[in-house]
N, C-alpha and C positions, 0 to 999 in steps of 0.2 A: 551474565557472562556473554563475549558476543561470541559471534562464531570463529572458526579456525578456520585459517586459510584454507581447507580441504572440505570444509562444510558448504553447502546450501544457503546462498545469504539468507536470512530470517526474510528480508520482503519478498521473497522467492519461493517461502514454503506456504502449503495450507495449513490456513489458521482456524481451527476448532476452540469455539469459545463454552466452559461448561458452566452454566448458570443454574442457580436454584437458589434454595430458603437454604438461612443459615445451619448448619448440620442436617444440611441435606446426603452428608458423605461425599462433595464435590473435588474435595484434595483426597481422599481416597480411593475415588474415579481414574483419578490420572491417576495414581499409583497403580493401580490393578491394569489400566491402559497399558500403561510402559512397562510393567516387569519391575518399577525401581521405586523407592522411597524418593520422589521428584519432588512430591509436596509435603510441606508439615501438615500432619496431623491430628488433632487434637479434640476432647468432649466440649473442651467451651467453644461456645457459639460465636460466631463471629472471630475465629482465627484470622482465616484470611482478608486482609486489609485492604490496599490498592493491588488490582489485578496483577499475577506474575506472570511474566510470558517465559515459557521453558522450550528449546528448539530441540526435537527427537526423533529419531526415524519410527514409524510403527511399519510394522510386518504388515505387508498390502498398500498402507497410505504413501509408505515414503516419508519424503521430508516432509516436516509439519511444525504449529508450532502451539505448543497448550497452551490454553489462557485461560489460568485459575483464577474467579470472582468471588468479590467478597456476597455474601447473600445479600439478593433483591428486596429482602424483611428486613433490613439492618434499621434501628430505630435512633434517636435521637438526633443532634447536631454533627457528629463526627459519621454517624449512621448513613445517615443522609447526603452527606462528602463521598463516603465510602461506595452509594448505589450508583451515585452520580460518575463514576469512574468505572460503576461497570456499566454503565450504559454510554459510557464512552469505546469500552472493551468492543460494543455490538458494533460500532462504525467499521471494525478490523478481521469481525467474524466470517468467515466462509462459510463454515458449516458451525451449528449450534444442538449443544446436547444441553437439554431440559431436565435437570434432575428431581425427581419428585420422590417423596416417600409417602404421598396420599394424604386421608384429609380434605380439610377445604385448600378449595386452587385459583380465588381468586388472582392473588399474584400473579398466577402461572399462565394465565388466560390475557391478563395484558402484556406478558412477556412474548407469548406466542401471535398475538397481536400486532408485537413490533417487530419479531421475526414477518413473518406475511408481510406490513409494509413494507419493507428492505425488500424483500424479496431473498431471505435465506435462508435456507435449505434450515429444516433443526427436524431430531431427533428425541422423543420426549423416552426417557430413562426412570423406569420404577426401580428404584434402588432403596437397599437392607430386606430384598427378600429374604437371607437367611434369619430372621425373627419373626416372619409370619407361616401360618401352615397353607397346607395348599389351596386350602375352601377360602382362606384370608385373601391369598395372593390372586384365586379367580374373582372375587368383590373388587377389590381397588383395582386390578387391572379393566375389569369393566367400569369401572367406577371414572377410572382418569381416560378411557377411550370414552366416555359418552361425553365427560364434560372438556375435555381439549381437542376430541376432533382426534386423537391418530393413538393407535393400540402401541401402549408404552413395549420397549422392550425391558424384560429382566433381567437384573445384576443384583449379584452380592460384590459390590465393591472388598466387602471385609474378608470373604472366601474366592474371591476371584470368578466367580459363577456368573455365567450369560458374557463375558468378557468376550470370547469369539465372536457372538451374535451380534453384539454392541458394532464390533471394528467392520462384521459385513454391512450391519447397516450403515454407516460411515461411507462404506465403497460405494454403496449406493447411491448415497447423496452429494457423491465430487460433483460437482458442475461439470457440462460436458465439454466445454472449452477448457477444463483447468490444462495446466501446460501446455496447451497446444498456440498458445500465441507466440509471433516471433517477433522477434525484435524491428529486425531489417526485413520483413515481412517481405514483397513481390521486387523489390529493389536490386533483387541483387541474385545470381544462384553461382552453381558449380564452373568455376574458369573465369568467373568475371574478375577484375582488376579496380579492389578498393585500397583505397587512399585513406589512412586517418590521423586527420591533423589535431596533434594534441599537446596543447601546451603546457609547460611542467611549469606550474607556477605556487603561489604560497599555501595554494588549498589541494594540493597535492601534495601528500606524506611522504616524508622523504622514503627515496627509494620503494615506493609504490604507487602503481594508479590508482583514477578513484574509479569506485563502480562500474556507471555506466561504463569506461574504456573497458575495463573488464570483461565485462557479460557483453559488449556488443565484437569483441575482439572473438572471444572464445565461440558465440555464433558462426562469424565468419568462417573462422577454422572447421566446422563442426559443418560447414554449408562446402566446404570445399572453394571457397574463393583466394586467390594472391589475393593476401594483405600486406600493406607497406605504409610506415607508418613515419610521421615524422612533426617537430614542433613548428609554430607559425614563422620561426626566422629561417625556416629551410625549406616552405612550401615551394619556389622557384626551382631552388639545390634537387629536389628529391622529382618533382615534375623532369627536368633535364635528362636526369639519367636512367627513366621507365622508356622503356621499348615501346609505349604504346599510351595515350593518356589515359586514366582511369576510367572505370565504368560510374564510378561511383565515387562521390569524396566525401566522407563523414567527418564535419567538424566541430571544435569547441564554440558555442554559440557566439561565445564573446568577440572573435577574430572570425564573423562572420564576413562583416566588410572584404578585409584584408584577401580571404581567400574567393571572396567573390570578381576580385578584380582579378585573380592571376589565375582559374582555374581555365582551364578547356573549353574551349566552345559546348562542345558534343559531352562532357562531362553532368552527369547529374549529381549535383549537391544539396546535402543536410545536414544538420548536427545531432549531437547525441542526445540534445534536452530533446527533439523534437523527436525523433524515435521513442525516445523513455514516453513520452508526452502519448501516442498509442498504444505502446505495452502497456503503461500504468495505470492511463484514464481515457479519455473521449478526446482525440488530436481535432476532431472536426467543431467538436462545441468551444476548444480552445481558439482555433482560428476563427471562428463566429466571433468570438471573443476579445481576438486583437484587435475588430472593427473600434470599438470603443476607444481605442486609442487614437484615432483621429476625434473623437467628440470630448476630449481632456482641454481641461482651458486650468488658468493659473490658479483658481480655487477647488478645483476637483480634490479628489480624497484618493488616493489605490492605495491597497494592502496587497502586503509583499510578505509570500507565505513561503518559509523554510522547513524541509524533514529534519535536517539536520542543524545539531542541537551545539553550537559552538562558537567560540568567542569570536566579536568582528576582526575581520582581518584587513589588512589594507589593499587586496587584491579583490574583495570579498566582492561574487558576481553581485548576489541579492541585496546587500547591503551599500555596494559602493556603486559599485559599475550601473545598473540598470537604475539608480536615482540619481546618477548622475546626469545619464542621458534622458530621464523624462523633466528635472530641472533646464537642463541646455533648452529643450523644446520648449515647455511651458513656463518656465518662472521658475524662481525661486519661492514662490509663495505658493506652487503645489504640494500638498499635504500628502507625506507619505511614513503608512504604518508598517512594522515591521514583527513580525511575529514567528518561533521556530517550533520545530519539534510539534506535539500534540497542541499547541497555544493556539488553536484557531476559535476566531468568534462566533457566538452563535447567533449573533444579532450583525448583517454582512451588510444591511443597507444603507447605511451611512458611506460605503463605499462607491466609487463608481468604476471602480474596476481592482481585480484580486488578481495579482501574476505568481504562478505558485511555480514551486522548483523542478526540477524533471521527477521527484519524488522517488528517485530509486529506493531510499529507504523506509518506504512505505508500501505498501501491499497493494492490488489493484483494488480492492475493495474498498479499504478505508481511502485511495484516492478518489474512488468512484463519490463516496457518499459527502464527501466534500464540493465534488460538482455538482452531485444531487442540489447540496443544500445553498448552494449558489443559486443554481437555477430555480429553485423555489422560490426564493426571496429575490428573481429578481436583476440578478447581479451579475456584468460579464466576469468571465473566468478567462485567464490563456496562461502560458507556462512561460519560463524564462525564454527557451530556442524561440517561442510562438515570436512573444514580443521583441526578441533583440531582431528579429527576422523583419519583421513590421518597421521596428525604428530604424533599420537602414533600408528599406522600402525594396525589400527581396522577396517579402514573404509570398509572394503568389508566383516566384520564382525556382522555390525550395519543394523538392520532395516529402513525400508523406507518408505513414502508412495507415 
């Protein structure tokens, strides 16, 4: 279900991912979390299938969003599809709760593994206390503190018990940047005069903006700046009639050009992929990254990476607009792959360059571990704002943050 216009967009909330072995109690976890019957529950093993994401406020966390995994033991062919999505789940995790019920913990020793490499925060959960006695529950809590390194906390998922304890530790483990990133970050503050030029075209829902206008609009307001806002055939019309030129003009990347000819001297300008492009991931390894785009010749490869999951449109930035302009430049015999939604590769070297989308609808996380895995293998990265910035040769022009 997505959200309602009054919610938290989902790439906006913390994302807790709860892992463990098959009936480990992991959709009884988030039940007992939330207050609510949020996941099916059930004796047979291996319920949960491909990971659910459920958006909830929890009392202290706030907006968040649970992400229930099929278990990390899942065996066979479908078994094996099924792990393999939840270790796709870990690329989106913020924080990670480790469900254990004791035992041998191989498993849980390479899962905590690949938390530490990420570098995310987890939580290891002895859960169905209520079936062991208390000499039980001091054994395996020693038992899974010596061999995973961190003193599990206790729950009874099925009686609601250690549930308080669980959510402080939670609190504990927010990253300490969470929320405090800004969009328009030093750019701009209270009194200044921003300009947002935004063109209503076929990838704008009727009678609504998309995202980024959204959240970078409602910043504004929330920072105390004049906003005025207008589309690319009235940038002159809406320039004329301001008292004073902009401090700031935030634009659609695509009519970068256009607004680069007719803005203000003393005006500083950016676009909104290129702001998203700081909020959501590394602005500075993207711009490292548009370098590449002068080393393109007619047989180069770039992959052209989408959050969002929808059919080509004839306006379409990623699909139309930015291959058209790296054809005009290099040939028509430049190779270019086109991939949306979770569809990224994990094999990226065949590439010589990956332009990914401002990513709003992805979390800063999962956009981060996407540039991770570029730069492992290798591979420049920049965003659409980066590159359309670069192909009409502004980008060391444009603001950043």
């Amino acid at each position: 279900m997505s959200d309602s216009i009054n919610d938290t967009p989902r790439s906006g909330r913390l994302h807790i991912g709860i892992y463990g072995r098959r009936n480990a109690g992991k959709s009884s976890l988030i039940n007992a979390i939330t207050g609510h019957e949020t996941a099916i529950v059930s004796d047979t093993a291996g319920t949960t299938t491909d990971p659910v994401y459920k958006s909830m406020e929890i009392h202290g966390l706030g907006p968040c969003v649970l992400i229930d995994t099929a278990g990390f033991d899942d065996i066979g062919p479908m078994g094996e599809l099924r792990v393999e999505k939840t270790r796709l789940a870990l690329e989106k995790t913020d924080i990670a709760l480790l469900v254990v019920t004791g035992g041998e913990l191989s498993y849980e020793k390479n899962w905590i593994a690949a938390f530490k490499e990420r570098k995310t925060p987890f939580i290891v959960v002895l859960n169905k206390t209520d079936i062991h006695s208390d000499e039980e529950l001091t054994s395996l809590s020693e038992q899974v503190k010596e061999e995973l390194g961190q003193k599990p906390v206790l729950v009874s998922a099925f009686q609601g018990a250690g549930v308080d304890k669980l959510r402080e530790a939670m609190l504990r483990k927010v990253p300490a940047d969470w929320g405090k990133l800004a969009i328009t970050g030093h750019l701009c503050k209270e009194g200044d005069l921003v300009m947002l030029v935004m063109p209503q075209d076929i990838q704008a829902p009727l009678g609504r903006l998309i995202l980024p206008q959204v959240q970078v609009t409602r910043e504004l307001l929330d920072k105390k700046c004049l906003v005025v806002s207008c589309t690319a055939d009235k940038i002159q019309q809406t320039l004329d009639v301001l008292a004073r030129p902009p401090h700031l003009i935030i634009t659609d990347s695509q009519v970068f050009g256009e607004v680069w000819k007719l803005k203000p001297a003393e005006s500083l300008l950016t676009s909104f992929s290129i702001l998203m492009a700081g909020y959501k991931g590394d602005v500075r390894t993207f711009i490292e990254g548009a370098e590449a785009i002068d080393r393109l010749g007619p047989e180069s490869k770039v992959l052209i990476a989408e959050a969002c999951t929808h059919a080509p449109l004839a306006e379409d930035i990623g699909r139309v607009k930015i291959p058209a302009r790296l054809r005009a430049r290099f040939g028509e015999g430049i190779s270019i792959t086109m991939v949306s939604g979770t569809d990224f590769p994990e094999d990226l070297t065949q590439y010589d360059l990956i332009i990914h989308c401002g990513a709003c609808m992805f979390n800063r996380t999962y956009m981060m571990s996407r540039i991770r895995k570029a730069k492992e293998q290798g591979v420049a990265i920049c965003n659409y704002g980066v590159a359309l910035a670069k192909l009409t040769g502004i980008l060391d022009k444009v603001e950043y943050v």
